[in-house]
C-alpha positions as CSV (number, residue, x, y, z in Angstrom):
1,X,0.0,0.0,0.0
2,X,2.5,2.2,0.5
3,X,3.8,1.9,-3.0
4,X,0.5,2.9,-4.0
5,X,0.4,6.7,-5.6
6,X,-2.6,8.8,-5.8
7,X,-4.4,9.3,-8.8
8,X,-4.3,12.5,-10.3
9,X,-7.2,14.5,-10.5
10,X,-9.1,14.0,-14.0
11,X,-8.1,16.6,-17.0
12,X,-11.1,18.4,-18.2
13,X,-12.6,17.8,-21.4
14,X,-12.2,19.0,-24.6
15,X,-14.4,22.0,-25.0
16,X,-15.4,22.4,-21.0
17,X,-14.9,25.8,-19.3
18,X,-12.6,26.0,-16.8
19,X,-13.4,27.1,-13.4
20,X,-13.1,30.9,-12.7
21,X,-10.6,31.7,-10.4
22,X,-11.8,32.7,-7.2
23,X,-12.8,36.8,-6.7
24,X,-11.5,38.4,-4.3
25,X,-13.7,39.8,-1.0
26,X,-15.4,42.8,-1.6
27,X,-14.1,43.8,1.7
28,X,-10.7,43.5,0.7
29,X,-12.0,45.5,-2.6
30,X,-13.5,48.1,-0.6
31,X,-10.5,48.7,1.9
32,X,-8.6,49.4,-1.4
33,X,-11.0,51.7,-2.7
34,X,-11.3,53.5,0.6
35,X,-7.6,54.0,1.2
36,X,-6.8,54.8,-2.1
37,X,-9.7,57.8,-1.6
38,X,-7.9,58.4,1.5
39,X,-4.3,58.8,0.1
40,X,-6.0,61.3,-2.5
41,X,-7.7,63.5,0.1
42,X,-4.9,64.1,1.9
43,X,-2.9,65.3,-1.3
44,X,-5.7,67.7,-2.4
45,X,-5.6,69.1,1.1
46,X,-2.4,69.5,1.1
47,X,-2.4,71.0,-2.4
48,X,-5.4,72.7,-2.3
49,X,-5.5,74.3,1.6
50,X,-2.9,76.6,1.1
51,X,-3.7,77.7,-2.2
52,X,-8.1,78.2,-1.1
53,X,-6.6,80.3,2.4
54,X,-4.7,83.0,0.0
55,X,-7.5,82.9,-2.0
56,X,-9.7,84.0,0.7
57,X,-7.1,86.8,1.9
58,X,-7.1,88.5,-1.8
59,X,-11.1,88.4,-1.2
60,X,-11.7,89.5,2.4
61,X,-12.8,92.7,2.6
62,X,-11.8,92.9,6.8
63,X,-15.0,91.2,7.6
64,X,-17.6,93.1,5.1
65,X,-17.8,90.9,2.6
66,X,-16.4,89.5,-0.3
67,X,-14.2,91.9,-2.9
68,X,-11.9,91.8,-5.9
69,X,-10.7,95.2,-6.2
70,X,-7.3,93.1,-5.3
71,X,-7.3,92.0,-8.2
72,X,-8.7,94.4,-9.9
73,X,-6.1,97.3,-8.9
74,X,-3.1,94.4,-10.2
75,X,-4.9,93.8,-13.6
76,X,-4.3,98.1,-13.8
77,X,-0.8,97.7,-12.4
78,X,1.8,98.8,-14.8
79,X,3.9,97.3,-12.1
80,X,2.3,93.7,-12.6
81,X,2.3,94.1,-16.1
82,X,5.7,95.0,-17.2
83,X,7.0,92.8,-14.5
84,X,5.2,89.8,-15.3
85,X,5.8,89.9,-19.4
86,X,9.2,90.4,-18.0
87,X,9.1,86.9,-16.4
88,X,7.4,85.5,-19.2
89,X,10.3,86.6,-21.9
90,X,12.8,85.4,-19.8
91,X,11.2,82.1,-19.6
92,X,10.2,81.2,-23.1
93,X,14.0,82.1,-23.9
94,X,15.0,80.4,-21.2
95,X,13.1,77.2,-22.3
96,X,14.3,77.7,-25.7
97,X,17.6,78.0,-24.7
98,X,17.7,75.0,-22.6
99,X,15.9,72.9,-25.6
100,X,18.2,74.1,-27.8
101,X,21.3,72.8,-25.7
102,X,20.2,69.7,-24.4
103,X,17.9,67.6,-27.4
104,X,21.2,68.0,-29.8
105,X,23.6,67.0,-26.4
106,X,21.6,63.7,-25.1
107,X,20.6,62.6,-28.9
108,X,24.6,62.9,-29.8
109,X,25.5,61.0,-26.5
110,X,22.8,57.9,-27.0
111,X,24.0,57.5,-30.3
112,X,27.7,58.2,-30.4
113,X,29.1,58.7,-26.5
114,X,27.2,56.3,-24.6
115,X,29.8,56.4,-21.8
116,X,29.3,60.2,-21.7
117,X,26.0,59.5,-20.6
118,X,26.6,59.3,-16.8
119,X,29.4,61.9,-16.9
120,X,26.5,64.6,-18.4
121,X,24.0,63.7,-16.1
122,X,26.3,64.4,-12.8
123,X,27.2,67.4,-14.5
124,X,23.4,68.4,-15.4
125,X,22.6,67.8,-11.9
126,X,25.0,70.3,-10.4
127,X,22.7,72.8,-10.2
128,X,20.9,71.0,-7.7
129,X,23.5,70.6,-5.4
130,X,25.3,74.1,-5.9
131,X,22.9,76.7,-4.0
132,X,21.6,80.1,-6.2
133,X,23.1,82.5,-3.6
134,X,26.4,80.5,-4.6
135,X,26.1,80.7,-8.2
136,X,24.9,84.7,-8.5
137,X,28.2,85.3,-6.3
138,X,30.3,84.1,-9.1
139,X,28.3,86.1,-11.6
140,X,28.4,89.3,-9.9
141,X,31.9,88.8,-9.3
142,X,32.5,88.3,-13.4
143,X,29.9,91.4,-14.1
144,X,32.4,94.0,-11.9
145,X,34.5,93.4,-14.2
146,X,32.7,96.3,-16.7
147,X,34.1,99.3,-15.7
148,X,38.1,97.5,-16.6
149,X,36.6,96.6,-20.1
150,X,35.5,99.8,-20.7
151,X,37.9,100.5,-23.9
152,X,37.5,96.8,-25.3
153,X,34.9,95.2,-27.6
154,X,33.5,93.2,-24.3
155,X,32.0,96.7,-22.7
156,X,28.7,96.5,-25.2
157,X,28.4,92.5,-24.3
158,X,28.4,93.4,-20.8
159,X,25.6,96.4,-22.0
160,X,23.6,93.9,-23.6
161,X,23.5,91.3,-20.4
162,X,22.7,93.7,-18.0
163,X,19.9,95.4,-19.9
164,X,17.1,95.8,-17.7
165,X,14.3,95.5,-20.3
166,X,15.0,92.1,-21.1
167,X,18.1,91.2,-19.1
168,X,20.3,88.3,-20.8
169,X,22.4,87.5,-18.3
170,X,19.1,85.8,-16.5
171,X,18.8,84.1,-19.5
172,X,21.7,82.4,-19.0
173,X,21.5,81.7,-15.3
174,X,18.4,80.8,-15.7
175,X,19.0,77.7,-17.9
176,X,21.5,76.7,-16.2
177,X,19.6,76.2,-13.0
178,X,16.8,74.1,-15.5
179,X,19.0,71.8,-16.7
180,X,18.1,69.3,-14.2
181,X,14.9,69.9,-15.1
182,X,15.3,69.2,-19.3
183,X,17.4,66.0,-18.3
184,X,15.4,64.1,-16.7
185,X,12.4,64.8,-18.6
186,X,14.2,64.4,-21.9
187,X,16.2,61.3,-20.7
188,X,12.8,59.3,-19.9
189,X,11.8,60.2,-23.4
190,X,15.0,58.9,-25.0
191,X,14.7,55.9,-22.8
192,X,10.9,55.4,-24.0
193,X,11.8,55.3,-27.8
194,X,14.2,53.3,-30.0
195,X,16.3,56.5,-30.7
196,X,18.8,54.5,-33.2
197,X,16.2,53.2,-35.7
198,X,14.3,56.1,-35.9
199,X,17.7,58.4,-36.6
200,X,18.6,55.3,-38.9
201,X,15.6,55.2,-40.9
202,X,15.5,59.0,-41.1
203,X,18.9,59.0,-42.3
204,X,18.4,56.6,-45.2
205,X,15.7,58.5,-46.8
206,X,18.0,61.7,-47.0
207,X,17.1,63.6,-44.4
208,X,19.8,66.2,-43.0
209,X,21.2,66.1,-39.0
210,X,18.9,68.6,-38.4
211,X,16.2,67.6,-40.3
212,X,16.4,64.7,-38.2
213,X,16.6,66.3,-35.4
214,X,13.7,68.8,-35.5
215,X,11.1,66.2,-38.0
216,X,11.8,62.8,-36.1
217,X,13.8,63.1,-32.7
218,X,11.7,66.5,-31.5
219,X,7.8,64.9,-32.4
220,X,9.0,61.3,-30.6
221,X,10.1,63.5,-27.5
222,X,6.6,65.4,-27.2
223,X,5.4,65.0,-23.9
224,X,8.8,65.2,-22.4
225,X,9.9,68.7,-24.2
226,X,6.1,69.7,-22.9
227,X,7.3,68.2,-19.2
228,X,10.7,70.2,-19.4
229,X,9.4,73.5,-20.6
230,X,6.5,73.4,-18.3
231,X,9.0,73.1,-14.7
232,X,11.2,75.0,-15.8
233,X,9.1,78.4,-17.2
234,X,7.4,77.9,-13.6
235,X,10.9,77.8,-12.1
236,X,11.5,81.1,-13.6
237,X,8.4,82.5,-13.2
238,X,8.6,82.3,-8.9
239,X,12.9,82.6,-8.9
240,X,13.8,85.5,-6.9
241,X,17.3,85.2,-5.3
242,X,19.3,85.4,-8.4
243,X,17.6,88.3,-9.7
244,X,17.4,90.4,-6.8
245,X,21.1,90.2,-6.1
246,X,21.5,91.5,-9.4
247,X,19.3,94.0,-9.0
248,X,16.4,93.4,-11.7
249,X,12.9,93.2,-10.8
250,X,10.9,90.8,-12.6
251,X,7.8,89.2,-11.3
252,X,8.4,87.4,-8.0
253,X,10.6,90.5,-7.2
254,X,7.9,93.1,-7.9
255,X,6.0,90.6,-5.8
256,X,8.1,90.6,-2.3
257,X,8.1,94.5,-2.9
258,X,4.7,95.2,-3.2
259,X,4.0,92.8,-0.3
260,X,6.3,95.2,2.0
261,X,3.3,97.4,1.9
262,X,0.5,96.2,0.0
263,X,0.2,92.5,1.0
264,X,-3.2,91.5,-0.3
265,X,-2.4,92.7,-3.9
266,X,0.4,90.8,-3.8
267,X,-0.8,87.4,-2.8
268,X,-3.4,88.3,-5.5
269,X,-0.6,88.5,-7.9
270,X,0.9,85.2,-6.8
271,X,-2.8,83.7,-7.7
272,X,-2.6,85.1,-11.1
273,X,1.0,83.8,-11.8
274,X,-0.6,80.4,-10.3
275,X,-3.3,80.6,-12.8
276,X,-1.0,82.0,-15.5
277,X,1.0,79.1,-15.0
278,X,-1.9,76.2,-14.7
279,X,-2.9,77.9,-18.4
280,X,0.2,77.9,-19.9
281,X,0.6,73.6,-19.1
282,X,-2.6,72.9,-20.2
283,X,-2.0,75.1,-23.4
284,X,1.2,72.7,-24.0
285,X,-0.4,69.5,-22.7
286,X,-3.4,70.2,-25.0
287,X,-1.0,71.2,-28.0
288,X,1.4,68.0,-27.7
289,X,-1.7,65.7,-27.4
290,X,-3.5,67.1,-30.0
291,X,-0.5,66.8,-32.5
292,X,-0.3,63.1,-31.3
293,X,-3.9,62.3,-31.8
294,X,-3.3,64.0,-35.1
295,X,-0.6,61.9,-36.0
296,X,-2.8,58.7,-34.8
297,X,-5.9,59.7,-36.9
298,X,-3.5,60.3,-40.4
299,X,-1.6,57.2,-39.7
């Protein structure tokens, strides 16, 4: 008997379902459901609390009511105005800037200089670890140096970067504190797509570096140019160490100043650079997926 081995358990026939696998509890379900619910409450609280309590300070009329002439007096601001299409400038050129440098930089390394690829990311994420007040010391420092290059060709390029209408030398600052910000979001991108065929296949039917670059690489890397713009135009828009140790006055400056004496119109301006900036990524969200669902419909 104890030789004996026990029969397996009969296949199923041909053509007979087999069982369903057993569902799981709807409590187990439901403790999910609640605790996911939970988890998302707390983030729009934490999200959302601050932003609903300055709201209610632009609109509190000291206990009479509810009024806008916050807002009202910054949408006739000169002030807010000039300020704010300051900011603005200085990020689309920033972002433009930054795109410029980096798509041509991280295409060149995954294709050629794979073994760069670490080396550019430690030195991409420098500006991370190096603080503003740091990096606006060595600027200022190089700046002083105007008044000694007053009889050479350099005394106009130090004009030009310090112009206060649209100053350049933020421009430059400026992307280098968003590189960080374009790396990571264009290195998931390159990661996502087969980079090496699509450069391949782009090169066999005649199409230029450049062509390449701007008709095959740029489209494949949508969402994550959208991504990269996005964090880093808000970076600019609410940076204010850099600039005011250089002593311009774009928007989150003109924002601390007027707060010094006229705090409600000032966290009223902070709302409208929120909303400005809520705009602007659902302008470049809607734009990239549009293009896509364009390219999905044609294809």
């Amino acid at each position: 008997m104890a030789g004996l081995k026990t029969a397996a358990p009969p296949a199923p026939a041909a053509g007979a379902e087999r069982p369903a696998p057993p569902a799981r509890p709807r409590t187990a379900r439901r403790r999910r459901g609640v605790g996911s619910l939970f988890v998302l409450f707390l983030a729009a609280a934490y999200f959302l609390v601050p932003v609903a309590a300055s709201l209610w300070f632009t609109v509190d009329d000291a206990g009479k009511g509810i009024s806008f002439d916050a807002y009202a007096k910054g949408l006739t601001d000169d002030g807010l105005a000039t300020s704010l299409l300051t900011s603005v400038l200085l990020g689309l050129a920033t972002v433009a800037l930054g795109l410029l440098l980096m798509v041509p930089t991280l295409v060149v390394v995954v294709l050629r200089l794979p073994r760069l690829r670490r080396l550019v990311e430690v030195l991409c994420m420098v500006p991370l670890i190096v603080p503003p007040i740091a990096l606006v010391a060595g600027v200022s420092t190089v700046l002083s140096w105007e008044q000694e290059l007053a009889s050479t060709p350099f005394y106009r390029t130090f004009q030009l970067l310090q112009n206060k209408d649209f100053p350049l030398v933020l421009v430059l600052i400026y992307t280098v504190m968003s590189l960080p910000f374009l790396y990571r979001s264009l290195d998931a991108g390159l990661r996502a797509v087969d980079l090496r065929t699509l450069v391949e296949a782009s090169r066999s039917l005649g199409a230029s570096r450049t062509a390449t670059i701007y008709r095959v690489v740029v489209p494949n890397l949508r969402s994550s140019v959208v991504s990269g713009a996005v964090l880093s135009l808000a970076m600019v828009l609410g940076e204010y160490t850099v600039a005011t140790v250089l002593g311009f006055e774009p928007f989150a400056v003109w924002m601390v100043h007027v707060g010094e004496y006229e705090a409600q119109l000032s966290v009223a301006a902070a709302m409208l650079s929120l909303l400005l900036t809520w705009g602007l990524l659902l302008l470049l969200t809607n734009i990239a997926g549009g293009r896509a669902r364009n390219r999905r419909t044609t294809a």
